[in-house]
PAGUTOR-728187 format. One record per residue: residue number from 0; residue in one letter; x negated, y negated, z negated of N, C-alpha, C, O in turn. Coordinates in steps of 0.1 Angstrom, whole numbers, m for minus. Last residue first. Layout:
node k:NUM | r:A | nx:X | ny:Y | nz:Z | cax:X | cay:Y | caz:Z | cx:X | cy:Y | cz:Z | ox:X | oy:Y | oz:Z
...
***
This chain:
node k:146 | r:X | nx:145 | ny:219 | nz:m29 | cax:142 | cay:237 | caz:m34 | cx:152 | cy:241 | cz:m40 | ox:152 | oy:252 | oz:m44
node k:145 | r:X | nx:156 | ny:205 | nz:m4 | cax:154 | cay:207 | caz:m21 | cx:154 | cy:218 | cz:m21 | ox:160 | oy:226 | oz:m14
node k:144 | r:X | nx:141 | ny:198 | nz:26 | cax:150 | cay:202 | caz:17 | cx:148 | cy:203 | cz:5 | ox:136 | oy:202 | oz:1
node k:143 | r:X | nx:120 | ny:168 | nz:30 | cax:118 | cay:177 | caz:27 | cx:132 | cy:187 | cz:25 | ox:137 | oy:180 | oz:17
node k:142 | r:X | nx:129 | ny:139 | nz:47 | cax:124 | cay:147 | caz:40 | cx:128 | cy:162 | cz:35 | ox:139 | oy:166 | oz:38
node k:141 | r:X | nx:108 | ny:136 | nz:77 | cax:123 | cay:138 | caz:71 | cx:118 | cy:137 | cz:63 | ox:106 | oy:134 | oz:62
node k:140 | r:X | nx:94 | ny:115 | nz:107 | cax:89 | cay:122 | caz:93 | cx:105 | cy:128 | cz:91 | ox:113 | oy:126 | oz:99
node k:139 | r:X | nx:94 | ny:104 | nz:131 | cax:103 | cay:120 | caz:128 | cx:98 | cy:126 | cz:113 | ox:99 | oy:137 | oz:108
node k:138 | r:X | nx:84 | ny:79 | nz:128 | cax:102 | cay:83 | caz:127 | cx:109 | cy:97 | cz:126 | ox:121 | oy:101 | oz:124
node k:137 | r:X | nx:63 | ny:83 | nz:128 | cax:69 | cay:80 | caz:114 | cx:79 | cy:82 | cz:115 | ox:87 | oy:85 | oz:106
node k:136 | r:X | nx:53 | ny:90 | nz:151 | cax:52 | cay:103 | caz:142 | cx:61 | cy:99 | cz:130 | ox:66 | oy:108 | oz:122
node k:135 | r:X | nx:66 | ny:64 | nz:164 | cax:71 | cay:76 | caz:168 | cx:67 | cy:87 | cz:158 | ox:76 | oy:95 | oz:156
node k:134 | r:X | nx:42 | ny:50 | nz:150 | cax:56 | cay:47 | caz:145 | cx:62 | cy:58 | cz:155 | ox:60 | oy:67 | oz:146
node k:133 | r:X | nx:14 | ny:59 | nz:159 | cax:23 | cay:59 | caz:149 | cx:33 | cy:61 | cz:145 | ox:36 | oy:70 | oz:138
node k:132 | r:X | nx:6 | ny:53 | nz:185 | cax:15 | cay:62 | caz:182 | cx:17 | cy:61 | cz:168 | ox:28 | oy:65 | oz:167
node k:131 | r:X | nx:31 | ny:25 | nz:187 | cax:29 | cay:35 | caz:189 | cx:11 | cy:39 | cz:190 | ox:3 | oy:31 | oz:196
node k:130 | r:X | nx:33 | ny:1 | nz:154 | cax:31 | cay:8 | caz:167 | cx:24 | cy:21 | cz:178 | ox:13 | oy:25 | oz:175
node k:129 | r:X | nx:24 | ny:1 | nz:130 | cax:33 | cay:10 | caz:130 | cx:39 | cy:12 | cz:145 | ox:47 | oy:21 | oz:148
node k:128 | r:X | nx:8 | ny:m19 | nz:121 | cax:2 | cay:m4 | caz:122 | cx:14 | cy:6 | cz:127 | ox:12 | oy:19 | oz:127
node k:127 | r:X | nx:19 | ny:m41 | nz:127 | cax:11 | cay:m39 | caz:136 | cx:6 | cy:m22 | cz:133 | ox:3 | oy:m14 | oz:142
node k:126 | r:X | nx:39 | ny:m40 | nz:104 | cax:43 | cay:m42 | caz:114 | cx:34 | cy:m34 | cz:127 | ox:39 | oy:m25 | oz:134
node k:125 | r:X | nx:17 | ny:m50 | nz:85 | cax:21 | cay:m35 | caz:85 | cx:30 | cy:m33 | cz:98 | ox:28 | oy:m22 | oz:104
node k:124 | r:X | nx:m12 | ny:m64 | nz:99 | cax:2 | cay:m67 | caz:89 | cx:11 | cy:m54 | cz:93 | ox:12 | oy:m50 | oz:104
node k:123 | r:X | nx:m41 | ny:m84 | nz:108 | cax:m30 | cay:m70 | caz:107 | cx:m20 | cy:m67 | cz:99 | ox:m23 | oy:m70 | oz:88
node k:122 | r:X | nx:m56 | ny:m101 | nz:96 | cax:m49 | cay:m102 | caz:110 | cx:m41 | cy:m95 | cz:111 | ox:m31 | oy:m100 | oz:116
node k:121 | r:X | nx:m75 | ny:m91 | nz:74 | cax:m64 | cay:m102 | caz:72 | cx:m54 | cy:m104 | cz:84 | ox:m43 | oy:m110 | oz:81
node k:120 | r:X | nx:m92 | ny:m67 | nz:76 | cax:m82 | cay:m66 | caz:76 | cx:m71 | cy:m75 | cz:77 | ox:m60 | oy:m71 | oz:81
node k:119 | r:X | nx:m115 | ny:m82 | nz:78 | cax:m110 | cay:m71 | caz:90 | cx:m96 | cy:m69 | cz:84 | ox:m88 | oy:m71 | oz:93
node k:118 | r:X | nx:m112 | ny:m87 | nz:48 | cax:m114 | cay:m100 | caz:57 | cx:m109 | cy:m95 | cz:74 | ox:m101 | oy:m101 | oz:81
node k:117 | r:X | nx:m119 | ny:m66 | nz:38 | cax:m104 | cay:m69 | caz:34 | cx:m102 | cy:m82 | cz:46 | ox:m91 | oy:m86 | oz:50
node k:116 | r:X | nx:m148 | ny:m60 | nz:44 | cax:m134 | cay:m52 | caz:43 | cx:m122 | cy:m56 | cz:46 | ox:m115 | oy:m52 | oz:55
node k:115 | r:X | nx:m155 | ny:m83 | nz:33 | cax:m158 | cay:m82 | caz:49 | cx:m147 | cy:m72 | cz:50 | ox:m137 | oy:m75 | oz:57
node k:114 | r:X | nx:m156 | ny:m77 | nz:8 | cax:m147 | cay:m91 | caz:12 | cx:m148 | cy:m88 | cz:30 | ox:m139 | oy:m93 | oz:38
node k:113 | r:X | nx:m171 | ny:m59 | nz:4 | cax:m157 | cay:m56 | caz:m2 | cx:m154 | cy:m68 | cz:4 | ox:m142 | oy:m66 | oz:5
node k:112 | r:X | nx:m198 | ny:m68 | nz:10 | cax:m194 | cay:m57 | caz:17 | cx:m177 | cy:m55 | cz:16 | ox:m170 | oy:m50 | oz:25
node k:111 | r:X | nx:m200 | ny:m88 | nz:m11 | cax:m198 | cay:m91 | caz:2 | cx:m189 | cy:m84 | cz:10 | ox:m178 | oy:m87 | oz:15
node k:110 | r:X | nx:m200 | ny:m68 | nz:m33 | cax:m186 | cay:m79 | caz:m36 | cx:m187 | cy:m85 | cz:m14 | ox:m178 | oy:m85 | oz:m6
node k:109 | r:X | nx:m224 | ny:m59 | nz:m27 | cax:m213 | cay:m47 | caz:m25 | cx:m200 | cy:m57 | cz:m26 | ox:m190 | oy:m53 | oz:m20
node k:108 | r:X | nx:m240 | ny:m78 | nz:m26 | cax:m236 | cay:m71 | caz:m16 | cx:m229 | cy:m63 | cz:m17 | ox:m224 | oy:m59 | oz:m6
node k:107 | r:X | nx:m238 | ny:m83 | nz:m56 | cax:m238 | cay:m94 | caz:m47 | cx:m235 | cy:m90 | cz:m32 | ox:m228 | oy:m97 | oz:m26
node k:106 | r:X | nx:m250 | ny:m61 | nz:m64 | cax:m232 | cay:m64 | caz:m72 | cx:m232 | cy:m71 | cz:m59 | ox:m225 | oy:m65 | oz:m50
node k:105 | r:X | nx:m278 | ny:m56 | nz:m58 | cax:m265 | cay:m48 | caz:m47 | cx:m250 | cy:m53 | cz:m51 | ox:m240 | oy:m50 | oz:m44
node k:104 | r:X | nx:m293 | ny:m69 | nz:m72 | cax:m289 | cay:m78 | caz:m60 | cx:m275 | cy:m68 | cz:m51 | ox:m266 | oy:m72 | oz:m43
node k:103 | r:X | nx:m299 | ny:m74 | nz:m105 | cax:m299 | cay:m67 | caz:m93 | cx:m292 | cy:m71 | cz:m80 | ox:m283 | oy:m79 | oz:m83
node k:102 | r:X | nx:m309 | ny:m88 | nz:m129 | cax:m317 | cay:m91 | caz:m119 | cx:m317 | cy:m82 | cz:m101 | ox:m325 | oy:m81 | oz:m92
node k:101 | r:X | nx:m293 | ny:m82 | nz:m146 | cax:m299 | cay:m96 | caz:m145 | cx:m305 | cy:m96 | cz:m138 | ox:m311 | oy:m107 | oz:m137
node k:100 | r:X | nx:m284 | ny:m56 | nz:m143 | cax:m277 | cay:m64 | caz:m139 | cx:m282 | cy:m75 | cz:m138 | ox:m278 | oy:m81 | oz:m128
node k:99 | r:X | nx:m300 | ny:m31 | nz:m151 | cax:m305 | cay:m38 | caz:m135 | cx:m298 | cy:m52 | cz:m136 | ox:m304 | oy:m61 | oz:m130
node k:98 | r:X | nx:m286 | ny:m12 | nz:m169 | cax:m298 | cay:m22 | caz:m174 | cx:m303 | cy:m31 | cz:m165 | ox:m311 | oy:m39 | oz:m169
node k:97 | r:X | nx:m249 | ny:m17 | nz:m169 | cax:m260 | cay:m15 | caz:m162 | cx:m276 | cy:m24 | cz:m167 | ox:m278 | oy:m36 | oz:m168
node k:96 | r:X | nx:m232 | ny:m14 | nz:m202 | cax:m236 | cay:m18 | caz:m188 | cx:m251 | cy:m14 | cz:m186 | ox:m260 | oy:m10 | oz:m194
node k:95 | r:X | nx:m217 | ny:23 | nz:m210 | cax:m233 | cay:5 | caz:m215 | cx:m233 | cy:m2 | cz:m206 | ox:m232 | oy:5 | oz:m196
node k:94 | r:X | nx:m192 | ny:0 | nz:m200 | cax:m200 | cay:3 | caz:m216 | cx:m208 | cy:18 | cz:m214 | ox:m200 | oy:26 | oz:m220
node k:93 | r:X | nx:m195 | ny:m22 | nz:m176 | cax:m194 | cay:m9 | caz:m182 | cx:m202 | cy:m8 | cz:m193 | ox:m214 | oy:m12 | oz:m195
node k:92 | r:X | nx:m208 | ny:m39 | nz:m159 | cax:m207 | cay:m48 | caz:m170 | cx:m198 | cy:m33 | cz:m180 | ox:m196 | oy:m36 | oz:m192
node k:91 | r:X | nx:m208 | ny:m30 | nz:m130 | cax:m222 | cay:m34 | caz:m141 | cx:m220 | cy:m39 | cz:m152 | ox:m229 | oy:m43 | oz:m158
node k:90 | r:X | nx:m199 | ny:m7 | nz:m118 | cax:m192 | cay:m6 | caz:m128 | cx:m204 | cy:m15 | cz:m136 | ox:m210 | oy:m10 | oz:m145
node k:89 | r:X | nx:m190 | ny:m16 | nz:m82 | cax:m194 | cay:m6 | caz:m94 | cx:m191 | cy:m15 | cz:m109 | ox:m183 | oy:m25 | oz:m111
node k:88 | r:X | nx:m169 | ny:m36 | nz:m72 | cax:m174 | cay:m21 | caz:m67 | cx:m176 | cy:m13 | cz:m77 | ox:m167 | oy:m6 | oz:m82
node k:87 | r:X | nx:m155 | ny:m59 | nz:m89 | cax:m167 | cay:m54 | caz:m84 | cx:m163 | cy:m37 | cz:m85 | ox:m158 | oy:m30 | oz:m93
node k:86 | r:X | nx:m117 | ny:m65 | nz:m87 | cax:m129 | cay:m68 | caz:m93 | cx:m142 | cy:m59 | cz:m87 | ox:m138 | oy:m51 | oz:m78
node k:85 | r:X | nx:m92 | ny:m72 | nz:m70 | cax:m105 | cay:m73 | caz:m65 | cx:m121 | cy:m76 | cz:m70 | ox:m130 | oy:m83 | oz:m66
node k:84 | r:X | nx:m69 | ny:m51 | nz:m56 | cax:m77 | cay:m60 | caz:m71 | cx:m90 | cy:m60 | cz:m63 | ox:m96 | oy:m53 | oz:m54
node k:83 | r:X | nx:m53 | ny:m36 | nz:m45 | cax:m67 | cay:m29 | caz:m54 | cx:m73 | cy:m43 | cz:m66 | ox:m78 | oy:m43 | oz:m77
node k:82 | r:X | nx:m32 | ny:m49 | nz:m43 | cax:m29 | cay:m42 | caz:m45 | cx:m41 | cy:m34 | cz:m56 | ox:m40 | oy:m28 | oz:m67
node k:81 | r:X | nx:m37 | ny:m75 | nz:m33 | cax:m31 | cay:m77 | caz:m41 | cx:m30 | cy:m57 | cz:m50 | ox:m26 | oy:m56 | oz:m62
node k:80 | r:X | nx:m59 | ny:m68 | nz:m16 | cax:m63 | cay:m73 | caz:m20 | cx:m57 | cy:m76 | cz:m36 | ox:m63 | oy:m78 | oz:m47
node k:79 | r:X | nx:m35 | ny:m56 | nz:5 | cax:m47 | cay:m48 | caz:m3 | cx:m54 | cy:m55 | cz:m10 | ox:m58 | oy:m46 | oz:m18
node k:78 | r:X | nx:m23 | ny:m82 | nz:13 | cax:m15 | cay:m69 | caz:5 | cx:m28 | cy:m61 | cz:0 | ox:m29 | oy:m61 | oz:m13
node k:77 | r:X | nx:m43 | ny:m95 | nz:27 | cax:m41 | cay:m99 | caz:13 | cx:m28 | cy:m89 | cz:7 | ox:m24 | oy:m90 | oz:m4
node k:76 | r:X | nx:m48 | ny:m77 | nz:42 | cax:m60 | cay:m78 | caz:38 | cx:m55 | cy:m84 | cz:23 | ox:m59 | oy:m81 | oz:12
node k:75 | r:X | nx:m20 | ny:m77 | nz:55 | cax:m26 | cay:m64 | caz:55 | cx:m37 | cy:m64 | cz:42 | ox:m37 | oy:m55 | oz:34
node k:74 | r:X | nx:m3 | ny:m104 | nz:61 | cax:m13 | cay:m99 | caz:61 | cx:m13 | cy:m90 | cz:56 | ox:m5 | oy:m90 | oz:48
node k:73 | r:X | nx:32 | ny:m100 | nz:69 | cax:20 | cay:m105 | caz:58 | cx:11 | cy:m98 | cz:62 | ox:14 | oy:m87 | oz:66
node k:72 | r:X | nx:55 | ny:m87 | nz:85 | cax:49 | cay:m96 | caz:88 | cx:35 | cy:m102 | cz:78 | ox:29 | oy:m110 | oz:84
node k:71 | r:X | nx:71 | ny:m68 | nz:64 | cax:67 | cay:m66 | caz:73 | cx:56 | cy:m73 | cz:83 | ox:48 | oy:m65 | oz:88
node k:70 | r:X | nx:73 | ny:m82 | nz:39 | cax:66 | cay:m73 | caz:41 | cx:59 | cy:m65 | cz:57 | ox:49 | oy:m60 | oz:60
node k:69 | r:X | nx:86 | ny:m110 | nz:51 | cax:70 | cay:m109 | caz:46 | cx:66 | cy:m94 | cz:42 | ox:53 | oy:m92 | oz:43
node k:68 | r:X | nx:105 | ny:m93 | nz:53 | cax:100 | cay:m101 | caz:64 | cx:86 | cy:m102 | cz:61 | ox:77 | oy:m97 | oz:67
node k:67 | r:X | nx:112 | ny:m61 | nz:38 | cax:113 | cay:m73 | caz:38 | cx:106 | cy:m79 | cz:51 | ox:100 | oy:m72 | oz:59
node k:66 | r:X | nx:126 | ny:m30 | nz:37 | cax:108 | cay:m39 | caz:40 | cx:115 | cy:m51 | cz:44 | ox:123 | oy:m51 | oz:53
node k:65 | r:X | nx:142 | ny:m14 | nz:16 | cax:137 | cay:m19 | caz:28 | cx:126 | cy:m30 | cz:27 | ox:121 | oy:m35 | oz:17
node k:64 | r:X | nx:160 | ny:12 | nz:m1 | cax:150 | cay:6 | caz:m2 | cx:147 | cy:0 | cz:17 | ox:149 | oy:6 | oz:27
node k:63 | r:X | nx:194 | ny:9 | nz:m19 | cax:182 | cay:18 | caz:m14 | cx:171 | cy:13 | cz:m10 | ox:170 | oy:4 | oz:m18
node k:62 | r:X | nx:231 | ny:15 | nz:m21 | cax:218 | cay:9 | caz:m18 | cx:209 | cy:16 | cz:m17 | ox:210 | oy:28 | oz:m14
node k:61 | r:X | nx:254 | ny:25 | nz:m19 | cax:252 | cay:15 | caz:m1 | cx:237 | cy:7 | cz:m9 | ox:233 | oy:m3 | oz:m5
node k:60 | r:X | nx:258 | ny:24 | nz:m52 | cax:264 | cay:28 | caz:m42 | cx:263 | cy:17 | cz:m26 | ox:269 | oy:6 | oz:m24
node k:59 | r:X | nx:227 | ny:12 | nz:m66 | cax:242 | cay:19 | caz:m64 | cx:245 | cy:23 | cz:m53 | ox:237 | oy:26 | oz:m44
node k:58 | r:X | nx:205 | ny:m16 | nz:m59 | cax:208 | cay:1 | caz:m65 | cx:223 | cy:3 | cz:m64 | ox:230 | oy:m6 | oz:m60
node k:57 | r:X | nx:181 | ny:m17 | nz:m38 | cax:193 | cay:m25 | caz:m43 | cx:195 | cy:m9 | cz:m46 | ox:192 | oy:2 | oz:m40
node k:56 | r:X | nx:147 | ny:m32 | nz:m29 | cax:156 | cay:m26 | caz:m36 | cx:169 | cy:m24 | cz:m45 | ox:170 | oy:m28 | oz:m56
node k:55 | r:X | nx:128 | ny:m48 | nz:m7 | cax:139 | cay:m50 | caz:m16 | cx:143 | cy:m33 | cz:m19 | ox:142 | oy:m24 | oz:m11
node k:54 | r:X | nx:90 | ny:m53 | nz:m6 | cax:103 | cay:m40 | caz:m3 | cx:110 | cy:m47 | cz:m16 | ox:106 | oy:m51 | oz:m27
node k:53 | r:X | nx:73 | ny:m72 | nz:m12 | cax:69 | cay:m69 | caz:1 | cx:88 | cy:m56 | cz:6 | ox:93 | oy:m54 | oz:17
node k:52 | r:X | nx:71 | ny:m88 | nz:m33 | cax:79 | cay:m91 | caz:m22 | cx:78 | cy:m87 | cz:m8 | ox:80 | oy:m93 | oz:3
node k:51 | r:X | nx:58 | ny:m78 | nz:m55 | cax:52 | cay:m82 | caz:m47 | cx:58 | cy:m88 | cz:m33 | ox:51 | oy:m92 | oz:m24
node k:50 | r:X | nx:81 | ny:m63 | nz:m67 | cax:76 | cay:m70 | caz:m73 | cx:61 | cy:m83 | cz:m67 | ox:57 | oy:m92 | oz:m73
node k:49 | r:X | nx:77 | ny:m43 | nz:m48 | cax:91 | cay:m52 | caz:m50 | cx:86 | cy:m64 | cz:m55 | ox:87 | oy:m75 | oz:m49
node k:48 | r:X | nx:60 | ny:m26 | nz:m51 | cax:56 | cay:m35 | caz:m36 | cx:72 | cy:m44 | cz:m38 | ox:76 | oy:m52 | oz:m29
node k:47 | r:X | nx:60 | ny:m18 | nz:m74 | cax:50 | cay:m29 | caz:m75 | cx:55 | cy:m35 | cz:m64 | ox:56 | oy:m47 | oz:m63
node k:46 | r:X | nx:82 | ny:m1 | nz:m72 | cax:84 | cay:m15 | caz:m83 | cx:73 | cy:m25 | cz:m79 | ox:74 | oy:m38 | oz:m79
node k:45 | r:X | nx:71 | ny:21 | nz:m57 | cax:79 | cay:9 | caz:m52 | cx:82 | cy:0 | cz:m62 | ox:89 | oy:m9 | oz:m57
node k:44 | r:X | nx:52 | ny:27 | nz:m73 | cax:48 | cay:23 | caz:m65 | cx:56 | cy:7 | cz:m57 | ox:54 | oy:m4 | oz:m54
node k:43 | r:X | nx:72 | ny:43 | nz:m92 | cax:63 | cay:34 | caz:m94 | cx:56 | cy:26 | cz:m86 | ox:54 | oy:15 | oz:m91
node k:42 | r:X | nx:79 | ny:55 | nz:m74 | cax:88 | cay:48 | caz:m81 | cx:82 | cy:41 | cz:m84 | ox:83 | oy:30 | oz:m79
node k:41 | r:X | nx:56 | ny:77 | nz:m64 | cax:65 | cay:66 | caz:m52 | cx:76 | cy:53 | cz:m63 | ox:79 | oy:43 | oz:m57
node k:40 | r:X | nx:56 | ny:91 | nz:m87 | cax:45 | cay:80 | caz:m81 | cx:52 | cy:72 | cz:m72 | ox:53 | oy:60 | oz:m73
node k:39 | r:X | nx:77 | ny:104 | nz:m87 | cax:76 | cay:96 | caz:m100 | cx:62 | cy:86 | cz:m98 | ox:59 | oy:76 | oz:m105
node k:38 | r:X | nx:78 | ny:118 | nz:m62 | cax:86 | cay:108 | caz:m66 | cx:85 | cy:99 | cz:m81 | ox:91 | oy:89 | oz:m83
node k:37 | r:X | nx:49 | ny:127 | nz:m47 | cax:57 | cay:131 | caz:m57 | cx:68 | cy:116 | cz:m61 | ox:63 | oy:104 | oz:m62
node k:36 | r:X | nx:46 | ny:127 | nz:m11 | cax:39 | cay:121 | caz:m20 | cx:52 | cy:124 | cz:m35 | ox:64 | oy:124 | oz:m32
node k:35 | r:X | nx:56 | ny:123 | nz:19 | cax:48 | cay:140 | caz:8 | cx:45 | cy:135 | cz:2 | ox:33 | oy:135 | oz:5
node k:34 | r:X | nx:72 | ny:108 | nz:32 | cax:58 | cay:107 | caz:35 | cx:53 | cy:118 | cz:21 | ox:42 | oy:115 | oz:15
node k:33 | r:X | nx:99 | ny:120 | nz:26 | cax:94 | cay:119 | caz:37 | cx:77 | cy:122 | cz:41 | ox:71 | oy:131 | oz:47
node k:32 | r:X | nx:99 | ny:121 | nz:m3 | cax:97 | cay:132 | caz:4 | cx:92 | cy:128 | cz:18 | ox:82 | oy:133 | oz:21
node k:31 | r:X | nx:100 | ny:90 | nz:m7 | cax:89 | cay:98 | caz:m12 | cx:86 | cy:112 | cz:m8 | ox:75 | oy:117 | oz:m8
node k:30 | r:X | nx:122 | ny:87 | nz:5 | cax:114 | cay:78 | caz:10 | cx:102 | cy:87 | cz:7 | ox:94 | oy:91 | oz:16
node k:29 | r:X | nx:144 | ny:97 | nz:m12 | cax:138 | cay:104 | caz:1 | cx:127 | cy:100 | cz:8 | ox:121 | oy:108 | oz:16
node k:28 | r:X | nx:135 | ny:85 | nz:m33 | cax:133 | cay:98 | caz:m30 | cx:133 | cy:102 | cz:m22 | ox:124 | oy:110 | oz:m20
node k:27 | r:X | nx:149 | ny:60 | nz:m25 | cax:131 | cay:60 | caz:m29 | cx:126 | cy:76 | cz:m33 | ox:115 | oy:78 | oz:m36
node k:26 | r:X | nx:167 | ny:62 | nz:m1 | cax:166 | cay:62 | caz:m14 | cx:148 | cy:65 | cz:m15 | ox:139 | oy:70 | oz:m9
node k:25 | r:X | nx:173 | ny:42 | nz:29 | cax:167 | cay:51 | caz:21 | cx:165 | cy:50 | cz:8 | ox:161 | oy:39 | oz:4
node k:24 | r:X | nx:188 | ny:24 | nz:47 | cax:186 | cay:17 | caz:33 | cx:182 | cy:34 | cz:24 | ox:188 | oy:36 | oz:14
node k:23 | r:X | nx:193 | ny:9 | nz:78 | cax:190 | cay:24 | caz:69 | cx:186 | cy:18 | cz:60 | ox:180 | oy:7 | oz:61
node k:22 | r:X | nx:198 | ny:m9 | nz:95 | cax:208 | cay:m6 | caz:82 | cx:201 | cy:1 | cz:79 | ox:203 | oy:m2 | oz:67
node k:21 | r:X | nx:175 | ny:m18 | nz:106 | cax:174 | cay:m23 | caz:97 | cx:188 | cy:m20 | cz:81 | ox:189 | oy:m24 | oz:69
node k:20 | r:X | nx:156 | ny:19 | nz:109 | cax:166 | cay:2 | caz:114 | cx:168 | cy:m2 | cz:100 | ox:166 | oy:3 | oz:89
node k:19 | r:X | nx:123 | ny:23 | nz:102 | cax:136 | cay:24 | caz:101 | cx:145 | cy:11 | cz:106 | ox:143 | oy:m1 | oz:107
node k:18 | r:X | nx:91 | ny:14 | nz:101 | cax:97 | cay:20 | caz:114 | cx:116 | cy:23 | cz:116 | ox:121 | oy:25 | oz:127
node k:17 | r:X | nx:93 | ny:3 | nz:74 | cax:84 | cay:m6 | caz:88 | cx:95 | cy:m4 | cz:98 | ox:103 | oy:m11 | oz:103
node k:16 | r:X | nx:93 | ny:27 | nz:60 | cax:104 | cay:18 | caz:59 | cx:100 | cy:8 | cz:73 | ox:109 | oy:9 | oz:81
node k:15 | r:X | nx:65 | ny:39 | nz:69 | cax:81 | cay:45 | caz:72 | cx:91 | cy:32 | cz:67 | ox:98 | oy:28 | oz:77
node k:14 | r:X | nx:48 | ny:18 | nz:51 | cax:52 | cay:20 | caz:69 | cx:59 | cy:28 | cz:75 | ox:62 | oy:26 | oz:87
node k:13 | r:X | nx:60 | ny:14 | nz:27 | cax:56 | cay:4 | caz:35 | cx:59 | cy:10 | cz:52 | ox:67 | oy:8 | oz:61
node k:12 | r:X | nx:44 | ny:41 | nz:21 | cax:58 | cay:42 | caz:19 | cx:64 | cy:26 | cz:27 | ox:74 | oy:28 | oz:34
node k:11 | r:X | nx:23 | ny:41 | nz:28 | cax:28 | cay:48 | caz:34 | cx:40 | cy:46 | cz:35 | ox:47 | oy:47 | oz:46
node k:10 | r:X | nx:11 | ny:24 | nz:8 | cax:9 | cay:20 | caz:25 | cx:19 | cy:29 | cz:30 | ox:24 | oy:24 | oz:40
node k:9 | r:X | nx:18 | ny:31 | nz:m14 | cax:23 | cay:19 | caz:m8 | cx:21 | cy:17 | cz:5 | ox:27 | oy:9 | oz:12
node k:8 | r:X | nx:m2 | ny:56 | nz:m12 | cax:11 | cay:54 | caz:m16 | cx:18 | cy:42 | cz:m13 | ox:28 | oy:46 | oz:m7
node k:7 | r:X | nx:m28 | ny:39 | nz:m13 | cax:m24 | cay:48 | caz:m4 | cx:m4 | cy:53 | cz:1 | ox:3 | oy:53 | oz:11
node k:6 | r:X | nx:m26 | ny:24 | nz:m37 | cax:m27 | cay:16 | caz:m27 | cx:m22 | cy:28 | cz:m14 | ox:m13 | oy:25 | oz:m7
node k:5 | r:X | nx:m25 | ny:48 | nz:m49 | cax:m15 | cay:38 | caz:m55 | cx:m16 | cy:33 | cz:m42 | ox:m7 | oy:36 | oz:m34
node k:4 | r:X | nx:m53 | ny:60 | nz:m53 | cax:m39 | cay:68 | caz:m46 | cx:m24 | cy:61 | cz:m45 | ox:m14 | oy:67 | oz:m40
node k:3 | r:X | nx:m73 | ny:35 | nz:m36 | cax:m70 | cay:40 | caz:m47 | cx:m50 | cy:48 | cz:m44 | ox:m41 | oy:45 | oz:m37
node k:2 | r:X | nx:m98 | ny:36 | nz:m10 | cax:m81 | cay:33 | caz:m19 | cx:m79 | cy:40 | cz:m25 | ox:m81 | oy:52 | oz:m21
node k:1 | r:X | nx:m134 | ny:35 | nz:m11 | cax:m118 | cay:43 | caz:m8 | cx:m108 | cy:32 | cz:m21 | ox:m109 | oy:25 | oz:m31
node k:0 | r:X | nx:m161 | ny:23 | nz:5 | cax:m150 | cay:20 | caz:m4 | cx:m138 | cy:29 | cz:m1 | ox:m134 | oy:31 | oz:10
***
C-alpha cells in the first residue's frame, strides 16, 4: 500500500508544525517551503487538515498555521483513515470491472491487509513521530530563500 501525495503532504506539514512552539504561527508558505513540497498543494492540504480539526488557521496580521490538541494527540490510524479513505485496494468494481469478482478472494484480503495497516497505526499520534530523532531534523528544516 503507498499514500497518496496528499496524505504524504499532511503528514509532513502536521509534523513540522508538531515540533514548533506554541507562539510560532507559520504562514502555510513557509510551512510548504520548509518541508519542499509546492505551495498550491500544501494549501490545499492545509484546508483539509483544518477541516479535520487537526491544524487551526488564522489569517491576517499575527496569523498563520498550528497543530491543534487533537491534532497533536489523535490517533495516526484514524487521521490516515480519514485522509486515504478507505475504499478497496484495487479497482473490482472499475469500468470494466473485474471478471474474478464473484468469486475472488484477494478484495477480502487486501480490505484485511488495509485494516491491519491502519490498525498498527491507531496507537501513534503525530506527537509520537516527532520525537527524537526526528523532531531535532524537523526543527532545522527552514524555508527555502525566494528566488
Amino acid at each position: 500500500m503507498r499514500l497518496t501525495k496528499s496524505t504524504d503532504i499532511a503528514l509532513r506539514i502536521a509534523m513540522r508544525l508538531a515540533v514548533l512552539d506554541e507562539d510560532a504561527a507559520p504562514t502555510t508558505r513557509q510551512v510548504a517551503e520548509s518541508v519542499d513540497v509546492p505551495y498550491t498543494h500544501a494549501a490545499k492540504v492545509v484546508s483539509r487538515l483544518q477541516h479535520l480539526g487537526v491544524v487551526e488557521a488564522r489569517r491576517g496580521r499575527g496569523g498563520g498555521l498550528s497543530l491543534t490538541f487533537a491534532g497533536r494527540t489523535g490517533s495516526l490510524g484514524l487521521l490516515l483513515r480519514e485522509l486515504e479513505g478507505v475504499g478497496d485496494v484495487v479497482g473490482c468494481e472499475d469500468d470494466p470491472p473485474c471478471p474474478l469478482r464473484a468469486a475472488c478472494r484477494l478484495r477480502g484480503a487486501l480490505r484485511t491487509a488495509q485494516e491491519a495497516f491502519f490498525a498498527t497505526l491507531d496507537p501513534l499520534s503525530i506527537g509520537d513521530l516527532v520525537s527524537s530523532p526526528a523532531g531535532p531534523v524537523l526543527l532545522s528544516l527552514t524555508s527555502r530563500p525566494a528566488d
